[in-house]
C-alpha positions as CSV (number, residue, x, y, z in Angstrom):
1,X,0.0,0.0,0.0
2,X,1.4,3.5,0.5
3,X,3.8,4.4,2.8
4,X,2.5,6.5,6.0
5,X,3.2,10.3,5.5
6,X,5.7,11.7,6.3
7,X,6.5,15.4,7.5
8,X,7.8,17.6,5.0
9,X,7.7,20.6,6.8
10,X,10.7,21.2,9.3
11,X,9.3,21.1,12.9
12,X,9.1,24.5,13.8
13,X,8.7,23.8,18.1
14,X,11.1,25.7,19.7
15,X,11.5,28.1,17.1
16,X,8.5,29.8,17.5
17,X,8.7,30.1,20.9
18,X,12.2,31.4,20.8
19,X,11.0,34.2,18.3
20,X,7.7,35.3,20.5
21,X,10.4,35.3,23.2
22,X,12.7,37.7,20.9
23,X,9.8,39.6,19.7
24,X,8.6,39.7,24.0
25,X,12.0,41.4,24.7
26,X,11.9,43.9,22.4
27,X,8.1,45.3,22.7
28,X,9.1,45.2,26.5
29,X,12.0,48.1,25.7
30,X,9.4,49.9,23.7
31,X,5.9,49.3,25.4
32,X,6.2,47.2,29.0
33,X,2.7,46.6,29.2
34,X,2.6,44.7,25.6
35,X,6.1,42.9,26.3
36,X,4.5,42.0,29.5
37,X,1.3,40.4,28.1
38,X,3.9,39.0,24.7
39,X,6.3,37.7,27.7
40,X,3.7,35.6,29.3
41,X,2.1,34.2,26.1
42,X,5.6,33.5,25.5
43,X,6.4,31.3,28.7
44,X,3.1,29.8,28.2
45,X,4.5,28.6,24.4
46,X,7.5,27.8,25.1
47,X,6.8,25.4,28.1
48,X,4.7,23.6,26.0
49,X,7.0,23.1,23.1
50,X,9.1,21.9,25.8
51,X,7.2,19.2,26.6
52,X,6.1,18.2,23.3
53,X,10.2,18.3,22.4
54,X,10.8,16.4,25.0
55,X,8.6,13.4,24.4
56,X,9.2,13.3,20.9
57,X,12.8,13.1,22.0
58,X,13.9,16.2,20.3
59,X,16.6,18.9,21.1
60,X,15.1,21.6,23.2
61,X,17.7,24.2,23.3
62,X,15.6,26.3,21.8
63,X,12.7,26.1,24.1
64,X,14.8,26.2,26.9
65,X,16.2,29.5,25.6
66,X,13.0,30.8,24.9
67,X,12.0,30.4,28.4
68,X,14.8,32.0,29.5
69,X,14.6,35.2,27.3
70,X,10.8,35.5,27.5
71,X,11.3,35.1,31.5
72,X,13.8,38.5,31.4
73,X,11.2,39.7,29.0
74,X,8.5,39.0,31.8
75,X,10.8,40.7,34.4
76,X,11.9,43.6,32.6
77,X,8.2,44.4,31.9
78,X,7.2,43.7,35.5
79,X,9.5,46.2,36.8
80,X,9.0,49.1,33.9
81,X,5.2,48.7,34.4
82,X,5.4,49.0,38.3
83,X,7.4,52.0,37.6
84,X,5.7,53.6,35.0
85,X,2.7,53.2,37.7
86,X,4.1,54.7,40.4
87,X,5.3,57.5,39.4
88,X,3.0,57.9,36.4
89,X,2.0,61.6,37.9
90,X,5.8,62.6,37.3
91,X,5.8,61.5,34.3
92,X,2.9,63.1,32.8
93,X,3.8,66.0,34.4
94,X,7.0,66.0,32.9
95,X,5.5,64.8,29.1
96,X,3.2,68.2,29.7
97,X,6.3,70.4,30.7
98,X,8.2,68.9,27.8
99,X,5.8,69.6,25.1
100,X,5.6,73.5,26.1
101,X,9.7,73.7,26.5
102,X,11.0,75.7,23.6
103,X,14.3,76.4,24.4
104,X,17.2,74.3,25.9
105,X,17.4,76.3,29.2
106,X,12.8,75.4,29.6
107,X,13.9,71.7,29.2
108,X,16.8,71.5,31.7
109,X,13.8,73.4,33.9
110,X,11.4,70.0,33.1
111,X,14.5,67.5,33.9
112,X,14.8,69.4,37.3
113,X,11.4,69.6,38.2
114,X,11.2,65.9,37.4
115,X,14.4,65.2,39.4
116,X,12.9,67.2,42.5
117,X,9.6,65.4,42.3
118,X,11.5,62.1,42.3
119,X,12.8,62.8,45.4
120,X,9.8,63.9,47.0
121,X,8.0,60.8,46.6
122,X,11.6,58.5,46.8
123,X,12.1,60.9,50.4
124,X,15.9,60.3,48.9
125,X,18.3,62.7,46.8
126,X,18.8,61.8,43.4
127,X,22.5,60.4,43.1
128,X,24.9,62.4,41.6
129,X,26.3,59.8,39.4
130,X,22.9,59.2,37.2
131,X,21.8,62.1,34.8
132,X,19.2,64.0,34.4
133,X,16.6,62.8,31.7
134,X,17.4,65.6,28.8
């Protein structure tokens, strides 16, 4: 009879998870929130590519990388969002005294305001060593 089919696509497990992972890491630089929510779906994929790898007796280095980077992914986003959160009245304040700065010397006035308002809520001084945002 015929012979049983067999796959002619390359198995793409692991691959695609370490991609979402990739693609997780960089929307978390850009936008937390959807690096956050990418991250997770991520972990999700990944874990269960591992497991299908695994009992098909495949590699999984891929999968295991994936979980890796999509777990910094997760914790990057974490940690932006929480900050972005918590001092979201900062921000905006300084996004409003940003757009009305028109000259260099108005801007440097926005970063200190910003710097001063971080210390208020921090109750600490900003450190020397770490710039202003410009």
């Amino acid at each position: 009879m015929t012979a049983p089919l067999q796959k002619t696509v390359p198995d793409m497990r692991g691959r695609r998870a370490l991609m979402l992972a990739l693609v997780a890491l960089v929307f978390t630089v850009m936008l937390p929130a959807a690096g956050l929510a990418l991250s997770l779906f991520g972990i999700i994929v990944a874990i269960r590519d591992l497991r299908a790898l695994q009992g098909a007796r495949q590699r999984i280095g891929m999968a295991t990388g994936a979980i890796v980077i999509a777990s910094i992914a997760f914790l990057l986003g974490t940690v932006t969002t929480a900050f972005q959160l918590y001092f979201s009245a900062e921000l905006s304040s300084y996004t409003e005294c940003r757009k009305g700065a028109g000259t260099i010397e108005a801007r440097q006035d926005c970063s200190d305001q910003l710097m001063q308002s971080f210390e208020k809520r921090l109750g600490v001084r900003w450190p020397s060593g770490v710039p202003a945002p410009a």
